[in-house]
C-alpha positions, 0 to 999 in steps of 0.5 A: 045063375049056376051056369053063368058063375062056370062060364065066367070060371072057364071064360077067365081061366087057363092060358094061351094052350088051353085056348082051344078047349077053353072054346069048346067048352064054352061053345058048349056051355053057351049052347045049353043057356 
């Protein structure tokens, strides 16, 4: 649940520039469900 609020936070936030870290980190998050 804890996981899901980040992934929505990180998935809806930043700009085109932060494209490419917004990804990374949710590669990342996506692989720890």
């Amino acid at each position: 649940s804890d996981k899901k609020c980040v992934w929505v936070v990180v998935h809806s936030s930043g700009d085109d520039q932060d494209e490419l870290v917004r990804t990374t980190e949710l590669d990342y998050i996506l692989e720890n469900f």
